[in-house]
C-alpha positions, 0 to 999 in steps of 0.5 A: 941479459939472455948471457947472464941467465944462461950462465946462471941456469948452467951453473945451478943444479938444484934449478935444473933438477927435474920434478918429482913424478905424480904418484898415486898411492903416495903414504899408506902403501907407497913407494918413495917418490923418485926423480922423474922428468915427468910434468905434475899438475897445476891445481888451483885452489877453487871457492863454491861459496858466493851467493850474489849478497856476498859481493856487498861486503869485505871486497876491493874487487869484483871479477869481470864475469860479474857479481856471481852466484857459486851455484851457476853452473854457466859460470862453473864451465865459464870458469873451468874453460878458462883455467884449461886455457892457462895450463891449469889441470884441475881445482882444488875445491873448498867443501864442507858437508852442508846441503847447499855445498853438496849440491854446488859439489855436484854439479861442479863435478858434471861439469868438470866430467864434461869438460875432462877437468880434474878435481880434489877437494880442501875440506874445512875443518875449522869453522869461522872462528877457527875452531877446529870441528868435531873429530866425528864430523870430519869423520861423518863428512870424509866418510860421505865424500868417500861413498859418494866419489871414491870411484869418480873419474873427475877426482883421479888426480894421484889414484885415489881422490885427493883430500887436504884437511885444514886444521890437522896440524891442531891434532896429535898423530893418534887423532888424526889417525882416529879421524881419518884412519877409516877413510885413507884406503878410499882417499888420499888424505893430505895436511896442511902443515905449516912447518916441519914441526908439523910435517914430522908429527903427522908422520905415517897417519896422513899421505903428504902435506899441502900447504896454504900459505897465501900471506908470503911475500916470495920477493922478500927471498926466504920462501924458497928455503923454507919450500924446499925443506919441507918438501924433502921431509914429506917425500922422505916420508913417503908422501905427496908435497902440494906446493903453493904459488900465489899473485899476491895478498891483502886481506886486511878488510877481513881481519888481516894486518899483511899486504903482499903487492902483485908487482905487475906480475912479479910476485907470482913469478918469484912464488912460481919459481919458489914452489918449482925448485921444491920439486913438488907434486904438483903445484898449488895456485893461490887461488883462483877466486878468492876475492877476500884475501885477494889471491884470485888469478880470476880476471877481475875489474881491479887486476885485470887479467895479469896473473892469469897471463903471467900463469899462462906463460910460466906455462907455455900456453897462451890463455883465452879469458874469453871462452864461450859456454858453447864452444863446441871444443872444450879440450882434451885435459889430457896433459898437465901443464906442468913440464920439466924443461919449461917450467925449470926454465921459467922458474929460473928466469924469475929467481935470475929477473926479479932483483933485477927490479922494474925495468926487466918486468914484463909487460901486462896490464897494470895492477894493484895490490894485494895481502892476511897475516896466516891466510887460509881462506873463509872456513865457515860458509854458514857464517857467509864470510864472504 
C-alpha cells in the first residue's frame, strides 16, 4: 500500500503542486496570485445563532457541549480553543445587522483577540425564504461592519477584513458593483458563486468567490474537476478562491431531499483532498456547528469526535476536545494549519485510499450520517430556523 501511494503521488504533478499564497489585496488593486509553498488558512464557517429553544426542533444531533445558547461566551472561547487544536485558523461567521447578532459579533470578536484567533464574516443576504434583501440593506449593513471592524486585528485574515456575500450570484455585475463598490476599499468582498457562469459575471466588482457547497458528495468523483475549475477562473482574475471541504450532509428535516453519509471519516477525506488540489486560498470547512444540515465537525452526542480528528490529522496536529475555559495557555495562532507538504500529502493519500473501500478506513469512533439538496445554511435568523 505505502508502494502504491508513493507511486502514485510521484507520478501526479497537479497533487504535488504547491498551493497558492494567502495574499491580501487580492481583486481591486491586486496582483495575480502566483505559486507559492507558503501554507493558507483553514477557516470553518461558524453559526452565532442558537437560543436554547432552538435545539427543540429540525435536529438528529446535540453537541457534547450541551444545548447552547450562541450568546455564552464560555462556550465561544470553549469553541474556539477547540478548533485551534485541530489546526483550524479562524471562523467564518454568519452575521447579519440585528441587535442580537451585533451584539453576539462582538463579544465573538473579544474572544477571538484574547485568543489570537482570526475572524471573517459570511453576511446573509437572503432571508428565510431566500429572498434576496434589499440592495440598501446590504449596503447599510456592509457599510456598518466596514466602520466598526475595518481596522480590527481579529478580522485580518488577507489585509483587509473578509466578507462573503451569499446571494450576489442573484445579481447582475452593475448591481453588486452599486452595492458594495462603497465598501470594497475597507474590505474584501467575496461571492459565493456556484459555477463558473457566475464566477465570470462578477468578474472586476467582487475580490474572489467562496463557495458553500455542503450538498456534495466528493466520493461520487466530480467535485474535484469542478473545484479546480472554478478556482483557475477566479485566480486568472485576480481574486481569492475560498474552497469547501465538508463531513458529510443530511437536511432533510429542514426541507432537503439529499443525504451525503461521513463514511467514518471518509467523506471528509475526499472533500479535503478535492479542495487541496484546487490550489486555493484558504480552505473553507463545512461547518463547525451547523446542527440543521448536519455538516458540524463539532464533537456531538451522534458523530462523536470523528471529523474533528480525521480534520486534525489531515492537519498534522493532534486535537484536544476537551479544552479548559481556564486554561492559562490558549496558543499562539500564530501559524496556519495548512502546509504544502503535509497537506498535498494527506490529499494524496485520501484521493489514492477512498476507492480502495472500507478495509483501508482509519479507525475512529463510529459514525452516522449526514446531507440539502443547495445547502447554504439558515438565512433568516428572525424566523429562528433553528
Amino acid at each position: 500500500m505505502a508502494t502504491l501511494l508513493l507511486l502514485v503521488l510521484a507520478a501526479s504533478p497537479v497533487a504535488l503542486a504547491p498551493p497558492r499564497p494567502a495574499h491580501a489585496d487580492a481583486g481591486r488593486g491586486g496582483t495575480s496570485p502566483h505559486p507559492s509553498a507558503a501554507p493558507v488558512p483553514v477557516l470553518a464557517y461558524y453559526y452565532i445563532w442558537f437560543n436554547p429553544t432552538s435545539w427543540n426542533r429540525a435536529k438528529i444531533d446535540y453537541p457534547l457541549l450541551g444545548h447552547y445558547s450562541s450568546d455564552d461566551v464560555e462556550i465561544m472561547r470553549r469553541h474556539i480553543r477547540m478548533a485551534k487544536t485541530a489546526g483550524i485558523n479562524g471562523f467564518l461567521v454568519s452575521w447579519k445587522h440585528t441587535p442580537q447578532l451585533d451584539e453576539r459579533l462582538a463579544k465573538l470578536v473579544e474572544v477571538a483577540r484574547e485568543e489570537k484567533f482570526r475572524l471573517g464574516i459570511v453576511y446573509q443576504g437572503l432571508d428565510f425564504s431566500r429572498t434576496p434583501l434589499a440592495f440598501d440593506t446590504v449596503r447599510t449593513d456592509l457599510s456598518f461592519f466596514a466602520s466598526r471592524y475595518a481596522t480590527e486585528p481579529v478580522f485580518d485574515i488577507f489585509g483587509r477584513p473578509l466578507v462573503i456575500w451569499t446571494g450576489s450570484d442573484r445579481f447582475t455585475a452593475a448591481q453588486i458593483e452599486e452595492t458594495v463598490g462603497g465598501v470594497r476599499g475597507k474590505l474584501l468582498v467575496l461571492g459565493n458563486a456556484k459555477n463558473l457562469e457566475d464566477v465570470e459575471s462578477s468578474h472586476g466588482v467582487l475580490d474572489g468567490q467562496a463557495y458553500y457547497w455542503s450538498s456534495v458528495d466528493p466520493v461520487a468523483g466530480t467535485s474535484a474537476a469542478k473545484l479546480t475549475a472554478m478556482s483557475r477562473a477566479v485566480h486568472q482574475r485576480g481574486g481569492l478562491w475560498i474552497a469547501p471541504v465538508t463531513p458529510g450532509f443530511d437536511a432533510r428535516l429542514v426541507g432537503g431531499k439529499r443525504e451525503v453519509p461521513r463514511r467514518n471519516g471518509d467523506t471528509l477525506r475526499a472533500s479535503f483532498a478535492a479542495a487541496r488540489l484546487s490550489e486555493p486560498d484558504a480552505i473553507g470547512v463545512i461547518s463547525w456547528n451547523e446542527f440543521s444540515e448536519n455538516t458540524h465537525i463539532e464533537p456531538s452526542e451522534r458523530f462523536g469526535s470523528t471529523d474533528i480528528n480525521v480534520l486534525a490529522d489531515l492537519l498534522g496536529v493532534r486535537v484536544d476536545v476537551d479544552v479548559p475555559v481556564d486554561s492559562s495557555e490558549p496558543g499562539d495562532g500564530g501559524h496556519w494549519g495548512l502546509t504544502a507538504s503535509g497537506a498535498l500529502l494527506f490529499a494524496g493519500a485520501a484521493v489514492v485510499l477512498l476507492p480502495l473501500g472500507v478495509a483501508f478506513r482509519r479507525r475512529r469512533p463510529p459514525v452516522a450520517r449526514d446531507g440539502r439538496t443547495a445547502g447554504t445554511g439558515p438565512d433568516d435568523p428572525s424566523a429562528d430556523p433553528w
